[in-house]
N, C-alpha and C positions, 0 to 999 in steps of 0.2 A: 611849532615854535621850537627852535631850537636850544637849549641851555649852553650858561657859558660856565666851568668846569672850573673851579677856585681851589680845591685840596689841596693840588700842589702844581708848581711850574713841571717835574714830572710829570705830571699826566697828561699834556700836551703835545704833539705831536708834529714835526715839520712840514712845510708846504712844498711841492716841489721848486719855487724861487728858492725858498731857503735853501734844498738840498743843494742846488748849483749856485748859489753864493761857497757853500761851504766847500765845494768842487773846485771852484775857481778860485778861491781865498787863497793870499798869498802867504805863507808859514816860514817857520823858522824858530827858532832855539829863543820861546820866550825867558825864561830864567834867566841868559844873557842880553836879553833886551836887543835880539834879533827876529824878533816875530814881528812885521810891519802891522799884523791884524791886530795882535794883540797890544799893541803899542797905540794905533790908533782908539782902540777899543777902550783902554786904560784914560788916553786923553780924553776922549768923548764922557765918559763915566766922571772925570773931576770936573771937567767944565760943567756938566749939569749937576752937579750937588754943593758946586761952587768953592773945591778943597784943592790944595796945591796941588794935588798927585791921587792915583786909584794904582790897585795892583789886582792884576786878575787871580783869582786864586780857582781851579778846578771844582771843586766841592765846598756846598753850604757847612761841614764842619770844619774844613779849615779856614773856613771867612768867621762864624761863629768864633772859633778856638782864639785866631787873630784880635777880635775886636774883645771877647773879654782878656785877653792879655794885656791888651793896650790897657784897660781899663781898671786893673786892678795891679798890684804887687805882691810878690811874691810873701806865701802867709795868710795872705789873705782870705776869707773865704766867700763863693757865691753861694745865693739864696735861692731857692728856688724852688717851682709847685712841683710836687711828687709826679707827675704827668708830663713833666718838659721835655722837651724835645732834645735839648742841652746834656739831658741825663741818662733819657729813657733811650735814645735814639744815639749820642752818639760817644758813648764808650763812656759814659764820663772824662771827655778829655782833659778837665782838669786838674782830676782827682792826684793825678799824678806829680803834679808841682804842687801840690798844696798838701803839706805832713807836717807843719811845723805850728799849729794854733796852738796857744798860751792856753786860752780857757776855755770851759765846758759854755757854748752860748745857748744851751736850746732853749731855756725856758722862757728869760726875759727876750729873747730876739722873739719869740712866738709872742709874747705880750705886746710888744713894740710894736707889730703887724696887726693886731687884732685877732690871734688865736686865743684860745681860752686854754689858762697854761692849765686847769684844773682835769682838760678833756683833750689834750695835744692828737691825739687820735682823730677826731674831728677838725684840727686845722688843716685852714687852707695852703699854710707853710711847709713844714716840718719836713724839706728836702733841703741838702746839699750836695755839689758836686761829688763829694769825699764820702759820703754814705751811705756808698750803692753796699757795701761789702763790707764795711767796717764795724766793730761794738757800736757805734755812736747810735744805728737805728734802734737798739734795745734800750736807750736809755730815754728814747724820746716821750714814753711817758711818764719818767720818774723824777719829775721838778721836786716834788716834795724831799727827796732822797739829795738830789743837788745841792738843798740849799741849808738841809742839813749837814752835809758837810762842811758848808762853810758856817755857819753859823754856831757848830755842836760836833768837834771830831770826835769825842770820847764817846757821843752818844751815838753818831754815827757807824764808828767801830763795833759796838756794841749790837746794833743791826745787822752789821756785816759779819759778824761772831757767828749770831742764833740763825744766818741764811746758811754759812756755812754748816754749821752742824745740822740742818734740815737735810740739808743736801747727802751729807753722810750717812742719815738714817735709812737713807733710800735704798730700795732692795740693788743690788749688785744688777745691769746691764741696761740700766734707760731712769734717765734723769728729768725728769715730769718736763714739759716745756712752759709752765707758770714758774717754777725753781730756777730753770736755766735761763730764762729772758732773765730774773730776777738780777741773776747772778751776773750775766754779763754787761744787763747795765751798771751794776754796781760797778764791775771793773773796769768800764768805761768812765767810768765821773772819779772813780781813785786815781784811774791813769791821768787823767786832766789834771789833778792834784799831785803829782807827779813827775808829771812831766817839766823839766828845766828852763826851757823856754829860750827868751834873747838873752836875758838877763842871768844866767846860769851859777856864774860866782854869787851873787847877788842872794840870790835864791839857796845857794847851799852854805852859806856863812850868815839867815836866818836862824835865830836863836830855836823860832814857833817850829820850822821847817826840821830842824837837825834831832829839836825831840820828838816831833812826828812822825817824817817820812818812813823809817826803819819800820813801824807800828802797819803804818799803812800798807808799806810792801808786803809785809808778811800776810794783811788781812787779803791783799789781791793774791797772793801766791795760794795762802790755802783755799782760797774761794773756789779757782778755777782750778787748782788742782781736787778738788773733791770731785767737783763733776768732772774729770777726766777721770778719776779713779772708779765711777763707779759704771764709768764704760769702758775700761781700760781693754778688758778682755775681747771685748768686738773692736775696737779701733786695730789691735793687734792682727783680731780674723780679718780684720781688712768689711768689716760688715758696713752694709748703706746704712744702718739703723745709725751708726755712732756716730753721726754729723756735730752732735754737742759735743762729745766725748776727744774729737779729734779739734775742733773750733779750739776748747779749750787749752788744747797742748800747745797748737800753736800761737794761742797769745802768751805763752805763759812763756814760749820760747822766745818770742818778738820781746816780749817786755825783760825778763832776765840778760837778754844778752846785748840792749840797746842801750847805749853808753848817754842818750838825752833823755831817761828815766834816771830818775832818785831810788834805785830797787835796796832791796833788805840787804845789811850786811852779814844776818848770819848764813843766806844762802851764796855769799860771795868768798866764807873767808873760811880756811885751815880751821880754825877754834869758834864756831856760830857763836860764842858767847863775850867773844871779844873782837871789838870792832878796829884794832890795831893789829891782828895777826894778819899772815900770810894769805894774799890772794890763791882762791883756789877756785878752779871752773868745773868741779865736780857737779854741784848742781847743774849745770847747764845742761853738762856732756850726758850724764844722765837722763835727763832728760831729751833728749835727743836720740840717745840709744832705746829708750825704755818702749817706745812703741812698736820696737821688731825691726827684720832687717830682710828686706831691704825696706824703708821708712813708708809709711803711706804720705809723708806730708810730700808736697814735692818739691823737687830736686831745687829749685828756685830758693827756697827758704831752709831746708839745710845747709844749703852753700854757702847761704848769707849767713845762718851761724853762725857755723865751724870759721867764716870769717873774722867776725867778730868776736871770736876767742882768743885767735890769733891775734886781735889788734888790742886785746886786755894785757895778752901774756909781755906781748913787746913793751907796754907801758909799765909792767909788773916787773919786769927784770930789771930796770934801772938803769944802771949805767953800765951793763954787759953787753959791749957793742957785737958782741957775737952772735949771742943768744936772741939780741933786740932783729939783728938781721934774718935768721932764720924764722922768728916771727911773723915778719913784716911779709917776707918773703910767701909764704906759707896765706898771709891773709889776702894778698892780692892774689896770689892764686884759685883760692876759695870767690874772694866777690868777681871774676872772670868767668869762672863756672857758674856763681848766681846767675849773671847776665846773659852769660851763652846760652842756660837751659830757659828763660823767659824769651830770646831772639829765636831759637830754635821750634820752641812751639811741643816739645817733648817735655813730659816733668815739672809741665806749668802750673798752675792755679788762679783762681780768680784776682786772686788778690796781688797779683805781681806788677799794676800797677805802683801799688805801695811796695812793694820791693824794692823797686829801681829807684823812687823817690829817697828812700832809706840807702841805697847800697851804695849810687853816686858821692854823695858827700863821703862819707866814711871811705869809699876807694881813693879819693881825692886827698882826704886828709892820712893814710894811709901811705901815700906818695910820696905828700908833704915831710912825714917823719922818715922815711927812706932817704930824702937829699939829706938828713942828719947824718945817715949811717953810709952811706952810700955816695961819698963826696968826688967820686973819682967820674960818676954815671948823673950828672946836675942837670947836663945839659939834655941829656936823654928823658930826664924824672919831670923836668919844667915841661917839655913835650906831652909828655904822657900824663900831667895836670892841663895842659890844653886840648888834649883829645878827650880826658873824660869832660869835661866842662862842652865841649864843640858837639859829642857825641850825644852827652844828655837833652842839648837844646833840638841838632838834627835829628835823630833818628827818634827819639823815645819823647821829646815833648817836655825835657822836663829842665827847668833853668833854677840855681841854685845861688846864691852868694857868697862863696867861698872861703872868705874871712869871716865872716859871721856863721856859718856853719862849723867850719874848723875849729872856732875857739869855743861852740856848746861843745862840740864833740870831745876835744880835748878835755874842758872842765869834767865832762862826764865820765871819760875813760879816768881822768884819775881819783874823782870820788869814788868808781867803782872798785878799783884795784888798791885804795884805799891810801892815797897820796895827795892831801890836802883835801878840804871841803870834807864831809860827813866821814872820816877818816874815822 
């Protein structure tokens, strides 16, 4: 008796009719809607599901990626079991258009589903597209910690104080891995609480928000710089051991130099103690040098820094349309390089998904302030905001909103630099 083979339409195999169908099959340039097979094929496919139109697509994760795109918008995020196919199988291709969530949802979404938010470890949930690589998976057992922070930030902080100085006590080259999960869920649920959101004026001209955030930034900055301190020495040898030590730098450099973070101003200003003096990117660049040289982090996320320094400094100078141009100049140079070392396949990382998701907008809005300074080169600058926009969706997967991206970005470039909103 023969068995009939269900795993997958791969493992199936052709007949020789089918081979000489596919011999004889008349071709042609389907993408232009010159392939008769494919054209027939498309027809046949909507008349039996009974829908205006079908579109062949080559591979089950671009029919996948197609049909949750239809199905959701951008922000949004999908749900899904830690074993999907969606995740595990195919790049996370979502992950890449979706950087922009408002809030921390693990715990009530696991409650909503029927997880046990007290045992998230055990649920059947506790996957999203976005969390193959990100802090989010270290926080997925900490509800308790979530909800005191919104419930209790003093007492929160207070938590986040005595995690820190555990962390410190630790002997100098490895950072227990109970202390670092600890830590970096923490920094994930502050970062939630931090982050700006649609709403980003709204959000930094909060009375609760203007006395907090500053509080909060600082508790995320030392957190994970402690554990980067106390591996600093092997992140620098370049040692396999430092994976926390290095994890940490690099959030600490995502989050200080992202202008849709509420971060501290006394690591953003001339005088830490006064939140009206002079923007200065010493913290950053320090940080960024401080690992050695040439960097272990890669090329992909330097670039995007050192871009986004350049895009503080151009906001920082004011009405110096000279200064403001050698900036600008200087940042789209840098987020070209981010892009070119994630395209090339050299100096990449995991996480360069989330790069490009983060580097588009900010190149775009970067443009944007160039047709200010740059009025002679409009018609060239409006191009070159239609190629990155045409480029994000073709090549890299990732579709953005451009006036709603530009104006978080903007509100954030000038709280940071210290020009309205948490000034």
């Amino acid at each position: 008796m023969s068995l009939i083979d269900l795993r997958s339409d791969t493992v199936t195999r052709p007949t020789p009719a089918m081979r000489q169908a596919m011999f004889e099959a008349e071709v042609g340039d389907d993408v232009y809607g010159e392939d008769p097979t494919v054209n027939r094929l498309e027809e046949r496919a909507a008349a039996v599901t009974g829908k205006e139109a079908a579109l062949f697509v080559p591979t089950g994760t671009m029919g996948n990626t197609i049909g949750l795109k239809v199905l959701t918008a951008h922000g949004q995020e999908v749900i899904c079991d830690s074993r999907a196919h969606l995740l595990d199988w195919e790049l996370s291709m979502l992950a890449s258009g979706d950087m922009a969530v408002d809030d921390m949802l693990v715990s009530w979404v696991v409650e909503e589903v029927g997880g046990a938010s007290r045992d998230m470890a055990s649920s059947p949930l506790i996957a999203c597209a976005r969390s193959r690589f990100g802090l989010l998976r270290y926080s997925f057992g900490m509800v308790r910690e979530a909800d005191l922070l919104r419930k209790d930030f003093n007492e929160a902080m207070v938590v986040v104080g005595s995690l820190t100085k555990k962390i410190k006590a630790t002997r100098v080259g490895r950072v227990s891995d109970e202390l670092s999960e600890a830590a970096f869920g923490w920094a994930y649920i502050i970062s939630r609480y931090l982050l700006l959101g649609r709403d980003a004026s709204d959000r930094l001209n909060s009375e609760d928000f203007v006395d907090q955030s500053p509080v909060a930034g600082l508790a995320f900055y030392d957190l994970l710089y402690s554990v980067y301190q106390v591996e600093s020495a092997d992140v620098r040898a370049r040692s396999a051991t430092a994976f926390q030590g290095l994890l940490a730098l690099r959030y600490l450099l995502g989050f200080m130099s992202n202008p849709r973070f509420a971060r501290p101003f006394a690591k953003l200003r001339s005088d830490p103690r006064d939140r009206r003096s002079a923007f200065s990117a010493d913290t950053i660049k320090g940080l960024l040098h401080e690992a050695g040289d040439p960097s272990p982090l890669p090329d992909s996320i330097t670039s995007l820094v050192s871009a986004r320094v350049s895009l503080h400094l151009a906001v920082s100078v004011g009405d110096d349309a000279v200064a403001r141009r050698k900036h600008l100049e200087d940042a789209l140079d840098h987020y070209a390089a981010s892009l070119s070392a994630v395209s090339s396949g050299f100096g990449v990382g995991a996480m360069d998904g989330e790069v490009i998701a983060w580097a588009l907008p900010e190149m775009y809005h970067a443009v944007d302030m160039a047709k200010q300074v740059f009025p002679s080169h409009l018609d060239a600058l409006k191009d070159l905001e239609r190629t990155i926009l045409l480029m994000g969706e073709v090549r890299f997967g990732v579709y953005f909103n451009p006036v709603e991206e530009c104006k978080r970005i903007k509100e954030g470039l000038k709280n940071g630099v210290g020009v309205g909103g948490l000034r």
